[in-house]
C-alpha positions in Angstrom: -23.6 -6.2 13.9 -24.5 -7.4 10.8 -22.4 -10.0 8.2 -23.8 -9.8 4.7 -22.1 -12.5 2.0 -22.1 -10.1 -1.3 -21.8 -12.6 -5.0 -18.3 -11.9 -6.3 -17.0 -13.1 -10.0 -14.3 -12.3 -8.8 -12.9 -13.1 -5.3 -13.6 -15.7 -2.8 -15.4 -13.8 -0.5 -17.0 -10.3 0.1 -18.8 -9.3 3.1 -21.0 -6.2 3.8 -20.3 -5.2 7.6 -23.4 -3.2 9.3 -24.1 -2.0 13.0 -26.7 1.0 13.4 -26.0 1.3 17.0 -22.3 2.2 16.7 -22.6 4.1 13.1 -20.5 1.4 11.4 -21.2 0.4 7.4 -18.1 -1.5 5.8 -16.7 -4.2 3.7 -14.4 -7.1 4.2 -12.8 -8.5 1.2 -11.3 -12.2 0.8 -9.1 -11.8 -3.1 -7.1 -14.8 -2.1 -6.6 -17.5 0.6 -4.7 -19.7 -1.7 -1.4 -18.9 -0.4 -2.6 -18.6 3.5 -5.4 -16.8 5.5 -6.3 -13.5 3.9 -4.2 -10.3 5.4 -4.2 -6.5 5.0 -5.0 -4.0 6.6 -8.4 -1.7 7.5 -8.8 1.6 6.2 -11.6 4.2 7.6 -12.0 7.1 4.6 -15.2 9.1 4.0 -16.3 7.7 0.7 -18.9 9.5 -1.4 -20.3 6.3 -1.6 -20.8 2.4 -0.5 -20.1 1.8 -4.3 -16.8 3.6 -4.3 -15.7 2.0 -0.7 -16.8 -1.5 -2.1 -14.8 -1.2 -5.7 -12.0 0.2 -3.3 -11.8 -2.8 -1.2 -12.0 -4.8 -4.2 -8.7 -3.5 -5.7 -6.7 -3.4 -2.9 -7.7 -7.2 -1.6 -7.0 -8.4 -5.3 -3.7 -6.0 -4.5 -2.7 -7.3 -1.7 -3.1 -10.8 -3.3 -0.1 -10.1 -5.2 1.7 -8.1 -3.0 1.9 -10.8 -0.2 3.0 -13.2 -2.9 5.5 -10.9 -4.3 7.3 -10.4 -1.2 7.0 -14.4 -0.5 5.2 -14.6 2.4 2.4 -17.5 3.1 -0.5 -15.2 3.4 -3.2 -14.5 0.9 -5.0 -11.2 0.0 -7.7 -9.2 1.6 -8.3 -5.7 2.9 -11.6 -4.2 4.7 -12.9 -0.2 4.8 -15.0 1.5 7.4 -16.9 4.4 5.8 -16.9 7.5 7.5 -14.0 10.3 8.5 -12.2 8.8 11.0 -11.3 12.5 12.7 -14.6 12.9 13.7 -16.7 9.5 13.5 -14.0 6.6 14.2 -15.3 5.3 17.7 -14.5 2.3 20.2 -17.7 0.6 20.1 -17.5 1.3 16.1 -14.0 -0.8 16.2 -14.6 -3.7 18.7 -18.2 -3.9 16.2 -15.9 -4.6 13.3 -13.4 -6.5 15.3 -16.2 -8.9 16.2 -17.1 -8.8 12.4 -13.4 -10.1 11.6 -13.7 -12.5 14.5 -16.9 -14.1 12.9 -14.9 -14.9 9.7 -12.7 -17.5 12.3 -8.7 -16.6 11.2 -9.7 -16.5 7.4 -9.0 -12.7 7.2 -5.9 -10.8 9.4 -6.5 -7.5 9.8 -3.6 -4.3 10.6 -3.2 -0.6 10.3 -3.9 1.3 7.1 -5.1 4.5 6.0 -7.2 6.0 8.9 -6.2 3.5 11.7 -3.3 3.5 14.4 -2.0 1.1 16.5 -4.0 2.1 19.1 -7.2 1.3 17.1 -5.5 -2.6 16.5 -5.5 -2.9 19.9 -9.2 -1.8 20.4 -10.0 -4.6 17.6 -8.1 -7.0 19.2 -10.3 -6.9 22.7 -12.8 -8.9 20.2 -10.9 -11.0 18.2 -6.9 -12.7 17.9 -7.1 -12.0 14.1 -5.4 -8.4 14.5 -2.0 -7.3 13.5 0.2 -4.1 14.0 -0.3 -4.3 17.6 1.7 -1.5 19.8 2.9 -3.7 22.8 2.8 -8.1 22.5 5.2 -10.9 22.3 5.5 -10.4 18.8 4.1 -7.3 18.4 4.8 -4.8 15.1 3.9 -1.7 15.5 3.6 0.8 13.1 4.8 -0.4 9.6 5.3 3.1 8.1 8.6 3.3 8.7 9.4 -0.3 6.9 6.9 0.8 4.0 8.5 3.5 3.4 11.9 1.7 3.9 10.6 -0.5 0.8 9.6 2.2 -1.2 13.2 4.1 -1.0 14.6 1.0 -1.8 12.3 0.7 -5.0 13.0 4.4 -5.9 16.5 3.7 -5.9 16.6 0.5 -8.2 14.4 2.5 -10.1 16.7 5.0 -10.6 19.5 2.5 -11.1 17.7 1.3 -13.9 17.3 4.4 -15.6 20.3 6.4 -15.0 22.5 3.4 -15.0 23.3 5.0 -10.9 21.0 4.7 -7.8 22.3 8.0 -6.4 19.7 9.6 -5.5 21.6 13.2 -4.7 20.7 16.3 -6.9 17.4 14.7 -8.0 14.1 16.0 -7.6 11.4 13.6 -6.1 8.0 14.6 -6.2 6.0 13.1 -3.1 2.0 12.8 -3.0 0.9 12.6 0.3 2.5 13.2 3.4 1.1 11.1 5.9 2.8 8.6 8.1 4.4 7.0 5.2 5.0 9.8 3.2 6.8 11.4 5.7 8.9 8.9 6.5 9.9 8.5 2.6 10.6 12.3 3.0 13.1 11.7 5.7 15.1 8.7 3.3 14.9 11.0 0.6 16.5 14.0 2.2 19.3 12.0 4.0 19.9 10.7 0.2 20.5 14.1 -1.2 17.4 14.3 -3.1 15.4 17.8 -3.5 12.0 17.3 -2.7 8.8 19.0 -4.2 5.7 18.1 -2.0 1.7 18.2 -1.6 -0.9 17.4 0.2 -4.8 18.0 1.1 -3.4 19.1 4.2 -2.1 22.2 3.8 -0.6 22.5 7.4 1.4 18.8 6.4 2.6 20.8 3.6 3.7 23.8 5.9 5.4 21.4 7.9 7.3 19.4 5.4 8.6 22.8 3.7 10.2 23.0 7.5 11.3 19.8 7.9 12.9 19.1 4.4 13.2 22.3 2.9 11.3 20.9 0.2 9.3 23.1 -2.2 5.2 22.7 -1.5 2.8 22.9 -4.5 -0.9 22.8 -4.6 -2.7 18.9 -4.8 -3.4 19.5 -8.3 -0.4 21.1 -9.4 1.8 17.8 -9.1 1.0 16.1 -11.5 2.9 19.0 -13.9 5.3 19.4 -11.8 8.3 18.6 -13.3 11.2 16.3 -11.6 12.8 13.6 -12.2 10.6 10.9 -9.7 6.9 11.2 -8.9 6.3 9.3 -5.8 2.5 8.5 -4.9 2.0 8.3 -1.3 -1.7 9.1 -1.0 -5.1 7.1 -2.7 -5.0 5.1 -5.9 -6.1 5.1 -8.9 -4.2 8.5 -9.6 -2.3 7.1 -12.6 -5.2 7.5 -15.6 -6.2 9.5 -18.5 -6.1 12.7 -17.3 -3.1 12.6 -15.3 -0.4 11.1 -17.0 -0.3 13.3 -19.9 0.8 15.9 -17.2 3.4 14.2 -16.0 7.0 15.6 -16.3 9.0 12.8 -14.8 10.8 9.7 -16.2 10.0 7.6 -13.3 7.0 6.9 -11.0 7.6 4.7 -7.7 5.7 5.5 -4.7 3.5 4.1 -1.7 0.3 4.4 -2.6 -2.1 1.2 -3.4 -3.4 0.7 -7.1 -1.7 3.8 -8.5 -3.3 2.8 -11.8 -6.8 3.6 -12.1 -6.8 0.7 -15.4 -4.1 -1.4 -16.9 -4.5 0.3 -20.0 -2.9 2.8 -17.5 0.6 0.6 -17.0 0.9 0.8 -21.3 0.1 4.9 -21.2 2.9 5.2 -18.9 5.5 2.4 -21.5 4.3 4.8 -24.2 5.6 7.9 -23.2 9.0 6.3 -21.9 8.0 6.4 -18.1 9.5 4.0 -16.0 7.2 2.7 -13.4 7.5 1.0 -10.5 4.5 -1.4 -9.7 3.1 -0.5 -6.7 2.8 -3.9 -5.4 6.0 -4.7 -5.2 7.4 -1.0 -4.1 5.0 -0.7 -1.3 5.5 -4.2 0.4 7.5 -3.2 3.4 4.8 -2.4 5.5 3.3 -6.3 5.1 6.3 -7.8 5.6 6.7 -6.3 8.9 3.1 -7.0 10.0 4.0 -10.8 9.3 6.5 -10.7 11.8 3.5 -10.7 14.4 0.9 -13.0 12.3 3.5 -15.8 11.9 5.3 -15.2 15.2 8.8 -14.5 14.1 11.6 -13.9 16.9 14.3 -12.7 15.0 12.1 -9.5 13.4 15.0 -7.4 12.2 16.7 -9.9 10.4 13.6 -11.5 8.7 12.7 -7.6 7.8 15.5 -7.5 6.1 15.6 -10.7 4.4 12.7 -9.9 2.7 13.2 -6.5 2.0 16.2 -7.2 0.1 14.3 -10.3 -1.8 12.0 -8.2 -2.7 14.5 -5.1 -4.1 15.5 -8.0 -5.7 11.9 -9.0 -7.7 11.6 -5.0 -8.4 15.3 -5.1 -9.9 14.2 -8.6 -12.1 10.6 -7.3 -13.1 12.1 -4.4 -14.3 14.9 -5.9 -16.4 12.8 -8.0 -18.1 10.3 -5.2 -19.2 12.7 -3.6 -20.6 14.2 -6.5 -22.2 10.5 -7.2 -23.8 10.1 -3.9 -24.1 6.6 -3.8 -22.2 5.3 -2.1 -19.0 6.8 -3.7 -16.0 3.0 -3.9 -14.3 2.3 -6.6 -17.0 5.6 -8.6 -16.0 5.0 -7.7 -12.1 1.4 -9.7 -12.2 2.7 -12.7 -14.2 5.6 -12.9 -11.8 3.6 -13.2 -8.7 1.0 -15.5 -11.1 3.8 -17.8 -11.4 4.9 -17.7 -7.4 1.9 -18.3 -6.6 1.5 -21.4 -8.8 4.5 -22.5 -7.6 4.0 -21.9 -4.3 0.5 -24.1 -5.0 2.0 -26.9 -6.2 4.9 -27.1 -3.6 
């Protein structure tokens, strides 16, 4: 295994990870370690290339910069990716290579389940290194964070809608949901009990099969949601969906969903202000998932209650942010990032 420092303008630290024997070619991105060690999690996708999976983990380590800080915890940003398919080319000696990787960087960079990954894979990771989180079984072990992602993300949806409607009753509105995987269906699940009717897609056809089952929600082709019209668009699935081409499609009057740098620009955020769409930054939306991980990375006993804490601190950013767009009458991404800006200064200075 091989550790490769790449020059960054932009974040502390990015390394190249590389082991021919096992098959393994990824990246490990340090944003931030001003607030604590770097955390967030390891995703395995099939890029088309080592420059998509390296801008990738560039975004969502800068993202998870300003998630972690949104949601007040003491942990900075940072993300890795695996290239390759992990159906078919995910191994065990691929995993305890780029556990050993993560090991090598000595606690600056905490690692968990994302896109790709299981807790079963954390807990090949951790036979090489302590710097793993999302753990199945452990003192302080986490788990799976879908459910408390999506948990977030409901919560967001319906402060959202509060905001909008001037009521967070979520019954007799139509959601449209973008990916269906763990998180996604859990979201699903929230949204149904709530009353909401749900229109849903997937690259997965069977997923959308099976959600038609489970929901009774309506399924529609990948490329057809974006048209679709409903009152909420909820992104569950990759970023950078939110751009040029796709958001004069959208029928909705909100967007608040799971998925990780939604916006493919910030020019993006303004697009959205213009054409009277509220939107929920992702950062802030999606931050469940974290918050439950640092249960395990800062050792917490009393994991329901701090779950909860936070959770409700952080409706309660999403509920502020989005009050004082509208109050400046900007897009709420551009008051979401000076927020966190400002935490973290504080936070700095304390």
């Amino acid at each position: 295994m091989t550790l490769h420092q790449i020059s960054s303008a932009t974040h502390e630290a990015i390394f190249r990870v590389e082991d021919a024997a096992s098959g393994l070619t990824g990246y490990i991105a340090l944003h931030s370690t001003q607030l604590g060690p770097a955390a967030g999690g390891l995703r395995m996708r099939p890029y088309e290339s080592e420059a998509q999976a390296l801008e990738d983990v560039r975004r969502l380590s800068e993202g998870m910069t300003y998630k972690n800080a949104a949601a007040g915890l003491p942990l900075g940003g940072g993300k890795a990716v695996i290239i390759g398919d992990p159906a078919t080319e995910k191994t065990p000696e691929m995993l305890r290579s780029f556990g050993r990787a993560i090991h090598s960087l000595n606690g600056r960079y905490i690692t968990a389940e994302d896109m790709g990954m299981s807790p079963a894979d954390m807990g090949i990771l951790a036979e090489e290194t302590p710097f793993v989180a999302g753990l199945a079984s452990g003192a302080f072990a986490s788990g799976d964070p879908s459910p408390i992602t999506a948990r977030g993300i409901f919560n967001a949806i319906r402060t959202a809608q509060a905001h909008k409607t001037g009521s967070a009753d979520l019954a007799n509105t139509t959601v449209s949901l973008q990916g269906l995987g763990h998180v996604g269906w859990h979201l699903c699940d929230l949204l149904k009990e709530d009353g909401a009717k749900l229109i849903v897609t997937d690259v997965d056809q069977n997923r959308i099969a099976d959600a038609v089952t489970a929901f009774g929600a309506t399924g529609v082709a990948p490329e057809a949601i974006y048209s679709t019209a409903a009152d909420i668009f909820a992104p569950c699935a990759i970023g950078g969906i939110l751009n040029s081409q796709t958001i004069p499609q959208l029928q909705v009057g909100i967007v608040a969903g799971g998925a990780n740098n939604q916006l493919a620009t910030p020019e993006d955020a303004q697009a959205l202000h213009a054409r009277g769409i509220l939107y929920a930054p992702d950062f802030i939306a999606n931050g469940g998932g974290i918050i439950n991980v640092a249960t395990e990375i800062l050792k917490i006993a009393d994991r329901e209650t701090y779950v909860a804490e936070k959770l409700s601190a952080l409706d309660t950013t999403m509920a502020e942010v989005l009050s004082k767009a509208r109050q400046q009458d900007i897009s709420p991404d551009a008051v979401a990032i000076s927020t966190v800006k400002a935490k973290m200064a504080q936070a700095a200075a304390a």
